[in-house]
TORSE-974079 format. One record per residue (C-alpha): x, y, z; residue in three letters. Coordinates in pm, whole numbers. Example, Ala and Ser with C-alpha at 12.3 -4.5 7.8 and 13.67 -1.06 7.14 Angstrom:
residues 2
@c1->1230, c2->-450, c3->780, residuo->ALA;
@c1->1367, c2->-106, c3->714, residuo->SER;
//
This chain:
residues 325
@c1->4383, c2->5398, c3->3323, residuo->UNK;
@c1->4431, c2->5045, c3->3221, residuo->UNK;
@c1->4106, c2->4947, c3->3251, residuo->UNK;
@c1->3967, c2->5260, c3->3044, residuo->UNK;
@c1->4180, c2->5213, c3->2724, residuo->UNK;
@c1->4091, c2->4841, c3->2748, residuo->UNK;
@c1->3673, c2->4956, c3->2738, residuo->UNK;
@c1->3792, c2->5164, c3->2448, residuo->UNK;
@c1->3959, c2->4912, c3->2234, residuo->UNK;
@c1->3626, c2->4684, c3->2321, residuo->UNK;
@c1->3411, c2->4971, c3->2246, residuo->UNK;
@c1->3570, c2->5050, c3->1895, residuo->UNK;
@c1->3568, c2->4698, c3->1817, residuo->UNK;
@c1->3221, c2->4680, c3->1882, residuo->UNK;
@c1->3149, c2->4976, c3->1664, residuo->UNK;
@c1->3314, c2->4805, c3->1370, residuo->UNK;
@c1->3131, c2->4443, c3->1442, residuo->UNK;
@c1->2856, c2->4685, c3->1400, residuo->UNK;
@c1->2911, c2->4837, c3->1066, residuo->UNK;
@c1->3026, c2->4493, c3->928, residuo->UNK;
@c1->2722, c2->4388, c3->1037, residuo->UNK;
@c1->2530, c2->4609, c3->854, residuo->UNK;
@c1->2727, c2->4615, c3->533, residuo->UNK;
@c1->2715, c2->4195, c3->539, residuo->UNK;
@c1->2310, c2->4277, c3->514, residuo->UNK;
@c1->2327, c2->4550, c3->291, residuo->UNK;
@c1->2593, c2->4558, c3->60, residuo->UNK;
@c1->2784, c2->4250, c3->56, residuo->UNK;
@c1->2514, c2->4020, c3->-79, residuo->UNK;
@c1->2475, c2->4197, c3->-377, residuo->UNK;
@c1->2835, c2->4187, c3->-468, residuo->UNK;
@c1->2897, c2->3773, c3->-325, residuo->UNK;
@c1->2586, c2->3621, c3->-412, residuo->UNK;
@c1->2604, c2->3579, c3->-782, residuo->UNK;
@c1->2554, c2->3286, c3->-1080, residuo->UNK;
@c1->2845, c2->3062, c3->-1147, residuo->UNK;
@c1->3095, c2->3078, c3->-1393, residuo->UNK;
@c1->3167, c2->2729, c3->-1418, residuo->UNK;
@c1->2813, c2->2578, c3->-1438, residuo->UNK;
@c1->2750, c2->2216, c3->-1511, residuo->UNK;
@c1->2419, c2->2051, c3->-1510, residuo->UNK;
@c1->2210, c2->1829, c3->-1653, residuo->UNK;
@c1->1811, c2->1812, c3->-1649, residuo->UNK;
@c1->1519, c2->1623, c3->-1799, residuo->UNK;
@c1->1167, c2->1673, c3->-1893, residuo->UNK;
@c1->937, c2->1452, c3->-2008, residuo->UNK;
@c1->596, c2->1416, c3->-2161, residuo->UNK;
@c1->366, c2->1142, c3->-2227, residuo->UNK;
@c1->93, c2->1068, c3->-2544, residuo->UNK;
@c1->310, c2->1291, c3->-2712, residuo->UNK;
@c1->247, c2->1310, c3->-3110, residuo->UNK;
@c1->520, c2->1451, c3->-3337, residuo->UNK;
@c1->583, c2->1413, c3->-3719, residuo->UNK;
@c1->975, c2->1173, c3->-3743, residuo->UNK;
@c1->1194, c2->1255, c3->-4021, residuo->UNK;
@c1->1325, c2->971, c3->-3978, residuo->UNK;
@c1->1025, c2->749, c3->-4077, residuo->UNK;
@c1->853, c2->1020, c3->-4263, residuo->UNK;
@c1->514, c2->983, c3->-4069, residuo->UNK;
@c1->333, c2->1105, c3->-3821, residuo->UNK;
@c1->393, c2->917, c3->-3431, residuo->UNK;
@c1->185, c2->919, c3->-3200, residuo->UNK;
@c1->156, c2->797, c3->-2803, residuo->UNK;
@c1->537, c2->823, c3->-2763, residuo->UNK;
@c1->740, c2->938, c3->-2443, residuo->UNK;
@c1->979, c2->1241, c3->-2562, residuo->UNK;
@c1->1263, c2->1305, c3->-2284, residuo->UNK;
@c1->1417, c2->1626, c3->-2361, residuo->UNK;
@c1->1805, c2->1633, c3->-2194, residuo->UNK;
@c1->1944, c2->1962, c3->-2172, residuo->UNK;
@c1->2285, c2->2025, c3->-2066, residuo->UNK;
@c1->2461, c2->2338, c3->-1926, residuo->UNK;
@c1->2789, c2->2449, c3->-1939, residuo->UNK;
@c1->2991, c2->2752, c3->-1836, residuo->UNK;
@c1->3266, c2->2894, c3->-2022, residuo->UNK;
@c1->3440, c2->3048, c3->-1722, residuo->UNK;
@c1->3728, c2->3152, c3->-1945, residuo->UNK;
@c1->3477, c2->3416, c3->-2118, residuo->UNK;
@c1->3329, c2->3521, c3->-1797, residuo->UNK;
@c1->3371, c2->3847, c3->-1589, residuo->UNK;
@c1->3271, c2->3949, c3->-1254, residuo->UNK;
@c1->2975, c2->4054, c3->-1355, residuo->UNK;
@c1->2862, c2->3871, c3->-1660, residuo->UNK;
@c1->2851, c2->3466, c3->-1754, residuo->UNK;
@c1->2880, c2->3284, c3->-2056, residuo->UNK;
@c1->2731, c2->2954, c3->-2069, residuo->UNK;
@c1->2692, c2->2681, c3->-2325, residuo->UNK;
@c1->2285, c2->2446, c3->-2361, residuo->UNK;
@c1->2247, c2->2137, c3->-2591, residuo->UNK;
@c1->1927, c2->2011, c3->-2548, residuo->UNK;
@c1->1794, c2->1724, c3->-2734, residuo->UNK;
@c1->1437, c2->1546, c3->-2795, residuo->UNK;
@c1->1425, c2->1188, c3->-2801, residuo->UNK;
@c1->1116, c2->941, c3->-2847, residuo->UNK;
@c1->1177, c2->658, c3->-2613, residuo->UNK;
@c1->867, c2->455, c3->-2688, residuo->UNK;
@c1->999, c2->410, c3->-3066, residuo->UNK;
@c1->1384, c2->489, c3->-3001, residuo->UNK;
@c1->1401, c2->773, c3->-3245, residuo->UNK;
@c1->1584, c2->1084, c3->-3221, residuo->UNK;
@c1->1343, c2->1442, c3->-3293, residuo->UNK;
@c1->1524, c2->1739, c3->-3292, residuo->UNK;
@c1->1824, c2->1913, c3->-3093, residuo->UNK;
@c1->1929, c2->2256, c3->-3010, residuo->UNK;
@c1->2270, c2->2462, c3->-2972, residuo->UNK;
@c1->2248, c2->2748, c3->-2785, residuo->UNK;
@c1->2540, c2->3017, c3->-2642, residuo->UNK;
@c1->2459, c2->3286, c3->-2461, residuo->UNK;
@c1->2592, c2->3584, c3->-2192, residuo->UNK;
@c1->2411, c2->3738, c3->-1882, residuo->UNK;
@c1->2401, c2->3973, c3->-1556, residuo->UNK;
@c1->2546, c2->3668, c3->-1301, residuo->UNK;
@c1->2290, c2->3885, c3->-1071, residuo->UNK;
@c1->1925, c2->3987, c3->-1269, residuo->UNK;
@c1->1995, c2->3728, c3->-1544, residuo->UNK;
@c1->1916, c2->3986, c3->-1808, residuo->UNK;
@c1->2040, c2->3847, c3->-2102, residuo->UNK;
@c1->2383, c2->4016, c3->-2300, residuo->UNK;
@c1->2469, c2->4001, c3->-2664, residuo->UNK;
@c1->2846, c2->3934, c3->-2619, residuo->UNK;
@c1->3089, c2->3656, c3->-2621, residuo->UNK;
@c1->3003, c2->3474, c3->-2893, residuo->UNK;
@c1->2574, c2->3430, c3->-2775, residuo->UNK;
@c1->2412, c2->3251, c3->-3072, residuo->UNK;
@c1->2127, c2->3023, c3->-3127, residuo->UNK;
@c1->2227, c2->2691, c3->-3313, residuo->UNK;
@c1->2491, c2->2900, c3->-3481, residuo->UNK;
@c1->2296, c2->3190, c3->-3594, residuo->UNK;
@c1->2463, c2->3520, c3->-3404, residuo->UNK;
@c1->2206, c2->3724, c3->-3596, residuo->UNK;
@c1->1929, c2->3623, c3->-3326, residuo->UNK;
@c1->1937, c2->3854, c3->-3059, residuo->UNK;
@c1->1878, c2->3698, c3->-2729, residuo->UNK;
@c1->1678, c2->3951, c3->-2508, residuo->UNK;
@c1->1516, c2->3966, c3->-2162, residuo->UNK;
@c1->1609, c2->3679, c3->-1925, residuo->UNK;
@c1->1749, c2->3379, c3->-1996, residuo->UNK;
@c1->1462, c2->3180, c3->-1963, residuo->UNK;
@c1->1507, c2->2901, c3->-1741, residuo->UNK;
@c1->1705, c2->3172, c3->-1470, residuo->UNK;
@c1->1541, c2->3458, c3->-1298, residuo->UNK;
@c1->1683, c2->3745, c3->-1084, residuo->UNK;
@c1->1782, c2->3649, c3->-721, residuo->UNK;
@c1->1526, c2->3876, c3->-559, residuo->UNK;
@c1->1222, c2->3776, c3->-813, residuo->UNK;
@c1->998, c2->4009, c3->-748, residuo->UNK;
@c1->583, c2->3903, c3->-824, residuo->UNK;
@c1->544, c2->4116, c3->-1184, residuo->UNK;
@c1->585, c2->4046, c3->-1566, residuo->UNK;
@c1->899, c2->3975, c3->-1657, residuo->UNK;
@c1->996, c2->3902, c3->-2010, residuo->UNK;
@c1->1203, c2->3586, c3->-2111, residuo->UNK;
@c1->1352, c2->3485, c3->-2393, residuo->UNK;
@c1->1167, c2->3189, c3->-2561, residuo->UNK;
@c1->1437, c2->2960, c3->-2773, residuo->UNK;
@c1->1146, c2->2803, c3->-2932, residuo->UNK;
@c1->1017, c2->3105, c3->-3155, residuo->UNK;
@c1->1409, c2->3322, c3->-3058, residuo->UNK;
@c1->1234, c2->3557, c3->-2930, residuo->UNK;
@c1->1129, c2->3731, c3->-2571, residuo->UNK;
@c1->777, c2->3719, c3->-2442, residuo->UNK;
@c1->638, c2->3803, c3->-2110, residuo->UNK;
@c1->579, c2->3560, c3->-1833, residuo->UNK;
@c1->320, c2->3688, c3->-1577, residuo->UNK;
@c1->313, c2->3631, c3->-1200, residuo->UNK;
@c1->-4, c2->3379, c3->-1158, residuo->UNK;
@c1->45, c2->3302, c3->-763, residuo->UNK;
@c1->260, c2->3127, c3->-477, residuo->UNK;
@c1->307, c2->2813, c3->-407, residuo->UNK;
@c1->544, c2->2542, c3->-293, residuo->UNK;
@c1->769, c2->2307, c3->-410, residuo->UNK;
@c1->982, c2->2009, c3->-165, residuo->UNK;
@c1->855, c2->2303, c3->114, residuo->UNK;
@c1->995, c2->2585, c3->-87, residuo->UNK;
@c1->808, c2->2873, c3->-148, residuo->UNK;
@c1->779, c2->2937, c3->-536, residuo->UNK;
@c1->623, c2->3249, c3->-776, residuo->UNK;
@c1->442, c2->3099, c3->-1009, residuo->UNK;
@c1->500, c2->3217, c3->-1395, residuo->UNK;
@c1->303, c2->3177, c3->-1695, residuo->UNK;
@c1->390, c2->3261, c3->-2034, residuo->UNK;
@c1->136, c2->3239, c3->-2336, residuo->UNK;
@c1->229, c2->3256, c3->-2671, residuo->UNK;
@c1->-29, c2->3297, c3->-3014, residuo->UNK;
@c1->43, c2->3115, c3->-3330, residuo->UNK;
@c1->373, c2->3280, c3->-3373, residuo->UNK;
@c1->599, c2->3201, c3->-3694, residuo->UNK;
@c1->918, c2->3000, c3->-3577, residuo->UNK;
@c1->1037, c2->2871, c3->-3921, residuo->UNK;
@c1->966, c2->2742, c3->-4182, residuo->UNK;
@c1->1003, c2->2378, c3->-4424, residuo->UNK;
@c1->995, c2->2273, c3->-4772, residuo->UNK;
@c1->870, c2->1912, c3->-4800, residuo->UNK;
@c1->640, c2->1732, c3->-5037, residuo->UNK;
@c1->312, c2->1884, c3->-5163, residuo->UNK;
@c1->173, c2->1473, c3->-5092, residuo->UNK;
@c1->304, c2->1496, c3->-4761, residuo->UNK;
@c1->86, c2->1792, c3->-4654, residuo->UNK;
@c1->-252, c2->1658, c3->-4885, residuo->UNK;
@c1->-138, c2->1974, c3->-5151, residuo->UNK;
@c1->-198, c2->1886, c3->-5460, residuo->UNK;
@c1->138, c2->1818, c3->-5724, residuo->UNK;
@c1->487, c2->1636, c3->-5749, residuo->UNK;
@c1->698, c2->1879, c3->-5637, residuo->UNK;
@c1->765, c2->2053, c3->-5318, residuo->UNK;
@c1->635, c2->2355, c3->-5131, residuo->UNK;
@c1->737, c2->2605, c3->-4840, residuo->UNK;
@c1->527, c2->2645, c3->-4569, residuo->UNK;
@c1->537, c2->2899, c3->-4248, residuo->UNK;
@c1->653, c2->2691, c3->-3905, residuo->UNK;
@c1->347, c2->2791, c3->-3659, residuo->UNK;
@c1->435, c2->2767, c3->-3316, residuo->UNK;
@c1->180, c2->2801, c3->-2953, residuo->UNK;
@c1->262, c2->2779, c3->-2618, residuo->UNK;
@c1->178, c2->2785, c3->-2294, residuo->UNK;
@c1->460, c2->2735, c3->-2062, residuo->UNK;
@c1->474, c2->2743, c3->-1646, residuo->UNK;
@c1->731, c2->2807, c3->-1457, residuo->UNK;
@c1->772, c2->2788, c3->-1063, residuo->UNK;
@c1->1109, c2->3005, c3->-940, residuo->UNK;
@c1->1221, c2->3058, c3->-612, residuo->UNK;
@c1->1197, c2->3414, c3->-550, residuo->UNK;
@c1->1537, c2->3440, c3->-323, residuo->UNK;
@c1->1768, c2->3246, c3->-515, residuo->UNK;
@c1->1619, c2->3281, c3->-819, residuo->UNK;
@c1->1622, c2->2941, c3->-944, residuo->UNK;
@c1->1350, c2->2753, c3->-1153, residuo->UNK;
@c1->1256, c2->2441, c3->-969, residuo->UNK;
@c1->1023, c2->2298, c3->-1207, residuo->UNK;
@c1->811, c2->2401, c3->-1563, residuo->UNK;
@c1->590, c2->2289, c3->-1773, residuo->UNK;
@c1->561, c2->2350, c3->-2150, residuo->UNK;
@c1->247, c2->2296, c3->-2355, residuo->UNK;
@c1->401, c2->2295, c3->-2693, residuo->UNK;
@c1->166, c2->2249, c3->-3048, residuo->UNK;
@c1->434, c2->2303, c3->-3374, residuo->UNK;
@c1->221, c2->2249, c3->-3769, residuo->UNK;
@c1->301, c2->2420, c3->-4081, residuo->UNK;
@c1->-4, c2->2557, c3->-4213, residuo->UNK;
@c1->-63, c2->2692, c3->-4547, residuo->UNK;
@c1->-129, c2->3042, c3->-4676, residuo->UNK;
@c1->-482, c2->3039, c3->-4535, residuo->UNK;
@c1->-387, c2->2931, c3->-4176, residuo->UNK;
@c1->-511, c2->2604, c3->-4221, residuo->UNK;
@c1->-283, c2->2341, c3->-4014, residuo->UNK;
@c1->-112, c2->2114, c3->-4316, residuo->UNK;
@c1->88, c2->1897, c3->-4133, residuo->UNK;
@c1->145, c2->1859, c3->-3709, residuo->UNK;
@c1->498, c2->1902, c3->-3633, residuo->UNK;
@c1->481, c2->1837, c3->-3248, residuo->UNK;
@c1->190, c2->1802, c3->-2981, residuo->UNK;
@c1->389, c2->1805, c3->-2637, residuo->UNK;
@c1->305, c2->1855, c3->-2246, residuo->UNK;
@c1->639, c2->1845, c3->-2077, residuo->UNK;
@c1->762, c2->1880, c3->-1700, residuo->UNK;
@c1->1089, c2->1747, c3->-1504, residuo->UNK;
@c1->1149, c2->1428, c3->-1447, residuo->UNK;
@c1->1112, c2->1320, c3->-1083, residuo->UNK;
@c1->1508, c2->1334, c3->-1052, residuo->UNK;
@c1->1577, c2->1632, c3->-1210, residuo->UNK;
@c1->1315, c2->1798, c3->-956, residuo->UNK;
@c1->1496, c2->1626, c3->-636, residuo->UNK;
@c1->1843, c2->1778, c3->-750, residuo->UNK;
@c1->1720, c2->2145, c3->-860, residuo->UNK;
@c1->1583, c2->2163, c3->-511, residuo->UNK;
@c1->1853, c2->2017, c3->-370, residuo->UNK;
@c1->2079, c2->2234, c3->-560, residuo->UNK;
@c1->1844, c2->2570, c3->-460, residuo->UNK;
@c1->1846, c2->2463, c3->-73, residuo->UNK;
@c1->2210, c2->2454, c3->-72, residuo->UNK;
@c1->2228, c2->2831, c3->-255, residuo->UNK;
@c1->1946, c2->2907, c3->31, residuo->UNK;
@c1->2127, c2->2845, c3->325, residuo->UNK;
@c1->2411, c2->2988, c3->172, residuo->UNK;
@c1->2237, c2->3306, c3->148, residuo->UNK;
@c1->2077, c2->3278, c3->462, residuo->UNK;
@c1->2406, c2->3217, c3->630, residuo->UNK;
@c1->2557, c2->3552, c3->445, residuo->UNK;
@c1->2264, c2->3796, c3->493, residuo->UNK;
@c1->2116, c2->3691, c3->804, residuo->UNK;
@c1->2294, c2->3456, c3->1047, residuo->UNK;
@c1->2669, c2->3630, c3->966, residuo->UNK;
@c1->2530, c2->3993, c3->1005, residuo->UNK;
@c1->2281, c2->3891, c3->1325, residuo->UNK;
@c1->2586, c2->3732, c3->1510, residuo->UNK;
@c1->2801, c2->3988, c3->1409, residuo->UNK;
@c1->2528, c2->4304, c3->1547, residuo->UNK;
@c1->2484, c2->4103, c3->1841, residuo->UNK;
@c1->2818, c2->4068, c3->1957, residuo->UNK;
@c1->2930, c2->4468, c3->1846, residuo->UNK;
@c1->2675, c2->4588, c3->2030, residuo->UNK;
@c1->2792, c2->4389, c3->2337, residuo->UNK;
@c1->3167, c2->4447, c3->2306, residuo->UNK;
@c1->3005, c2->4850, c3->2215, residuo->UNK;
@c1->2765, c2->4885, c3->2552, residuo->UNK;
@c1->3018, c2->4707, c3->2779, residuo->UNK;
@c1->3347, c2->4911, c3->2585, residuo->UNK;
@c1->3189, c2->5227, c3->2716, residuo->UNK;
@c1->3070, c2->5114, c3->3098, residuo->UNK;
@c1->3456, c2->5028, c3->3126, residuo->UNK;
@c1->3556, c2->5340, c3->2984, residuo->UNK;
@c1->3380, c2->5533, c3->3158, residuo->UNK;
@c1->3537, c2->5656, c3->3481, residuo->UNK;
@c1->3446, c2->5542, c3->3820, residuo->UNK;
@c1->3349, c2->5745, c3->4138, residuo->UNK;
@c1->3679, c2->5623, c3->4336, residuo->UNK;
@c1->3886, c2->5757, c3->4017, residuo->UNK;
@c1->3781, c2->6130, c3->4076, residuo->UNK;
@c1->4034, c2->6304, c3->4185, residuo->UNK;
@c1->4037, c2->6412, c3->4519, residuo->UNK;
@c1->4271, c2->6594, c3->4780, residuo->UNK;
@c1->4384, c2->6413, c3->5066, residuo->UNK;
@c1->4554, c2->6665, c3->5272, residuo->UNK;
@c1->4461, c2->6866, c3->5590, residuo->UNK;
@c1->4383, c2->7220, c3->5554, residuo->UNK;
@c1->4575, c2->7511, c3->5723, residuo->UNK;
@c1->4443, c2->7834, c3->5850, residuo->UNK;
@c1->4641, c2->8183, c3->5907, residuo->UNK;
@c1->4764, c2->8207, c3->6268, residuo->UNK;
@c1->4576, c2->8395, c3->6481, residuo->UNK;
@c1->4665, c2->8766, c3->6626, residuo->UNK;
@c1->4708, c2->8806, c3->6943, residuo->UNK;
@c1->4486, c2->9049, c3->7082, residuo->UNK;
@c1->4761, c2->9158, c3->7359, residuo->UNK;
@c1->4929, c2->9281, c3->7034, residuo->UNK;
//
């Protein structure tokens, strides 16, 4: 008896090790493995020969290094479960002549899952709440990327656009979709400067339509969902009412920096084998060892041939008559 309701209790355990197991594969990911609230990082691209128009010495520059520094920050105080608010400031600065360019605020709420963008919490674009922030975020993709057009939102014209699957490939050993968005001369603001300035005839000034183009790559783990490098092809004039380019604004091929490469990476293998631990090594161990405690639960359960019962005594037989009777 004792050995039977200890096969059961093995048995039943196993059957639970079992299910846990195949909840930890199933379901449990997709409520665990999430974005952060509390995000901090800081990352750098750079580009070379890059020409650009400085405010600051009102004329054009050319065959400077821009490093653009962009720093993230969650707001875990307006996060939920589900969603995450996080904070960019990214700024452009010309190393070669030690000039600032430009800089860029940026607020803005997503799924901590598909990174599809939300317009909540505050989400604005250097102060302006009236842009609406759309699609993904732009430098995060789902975790489970799958290989199809996905559209991102672009904070250089505040709008989304779609980014289509090009290819594999691999980064530091990493396996990576490949990304590629293209953008036409799109209107992304516009300036009032000089008539001189842009060869226009006159003393006083004159508006004229920001054009922007693009081409930007990016390369995203398709597990974890995390861009491990890009490239943007950037080319910014103001043009006049005929389309004609009036004055070059920016002229700029820019990846990451060879350190901000080594710690994305470094930063998506640790979120790999953190995955990997939760929906594979976890649930494997655990099926393995319920179906163990399951099969051997039930061959001591199971009763043995010596535990049959069986009678022991001798058998007995009416007397006999006697015949002289």
């Amino acid at each position: 008896m004792r050995r039977r309701v200890i096969g059961l209790i093995l048995a039943g355990l196993g059957a639970f090790l079992f299910v846990a197991a195949l909840l930890a594969r199933t379901y449990v990911p997709g409520k665990v493995v999430k974005y952060p609230l509390n995000e901090y990082l800081v990352t750098q691209l750079v580009g070379h020969d890059v020409s650009y128009f400085s405010a600051t010495k009102v004329k054009p520059m050319t065959g400077a290094t821009m490093m653009v520094t962009s720093t993230v920050k969650g707001d875990g105080k307006a996060g939920t479960s589900s969603t995450a608010v996080w904070d960019t400031f990214t700024y452009l600065f010309d190393q070669t002549n030690h000039l600032k360019f430009s800089y860029n605020i940026r607020r803005f709420a997503f799924n901590r899952q598909t990174a599809e963008l939300v317009m909540c919490c505050g989400a604005n674009v250097d102060g302006n709440a009236g842009v609406r922030q759309t699609g993904l975020v732009g430098f995060l993709w789902p975790m489970g990327t799958q290989q199809h057009t996905y559209q991102i939102f672009d904070p250089a014209i505040n709008q989304a656009r779609p980014a289509t699957y090009e290819g594999t490939t691999k980064i530091a050993g990493i396996s990576v979709y490949k990304f590629v968005e293209k953008v036409a001369p799109t209107r992304s603001g516009q300036e009032t400067v000089p008539r001189s300035l842009v060869g226009m005839t006159g003393n006083d000034t004159v508006t004229l339509p920001e054009m922007t183009t693009e081409t930007n790559t990016f390369y995203v783990d398709p597990l974890t969902g995390a861009q491990l490098n890009e490239t943007q092809n950037e080319h910014v004039a103001l043009v006049d009412s005929t389309g004609a380019e009036r004055l070059l604004l920016l002229n700029a091929s820019l990846s990451f920096t060879p350190q901000s490469l080594a710690k994305v990476v470094h930063i998506d293998k640790k979120a790999r084998n953190e995955i990997t631990l939760l929906k594979v090594t976890v649930p494997l161990a655990a099926g393995v060892v319920g179906i163990v405690l399951l099969v051997g639960g039930i061959l001591l359960a199971r009763p043995r041939r010596d535990d049959q019962p069986h009678y022991s005594g001798s058998e007995s037989t009416e007397p006999a008559m006697d015949p002289a009777l």
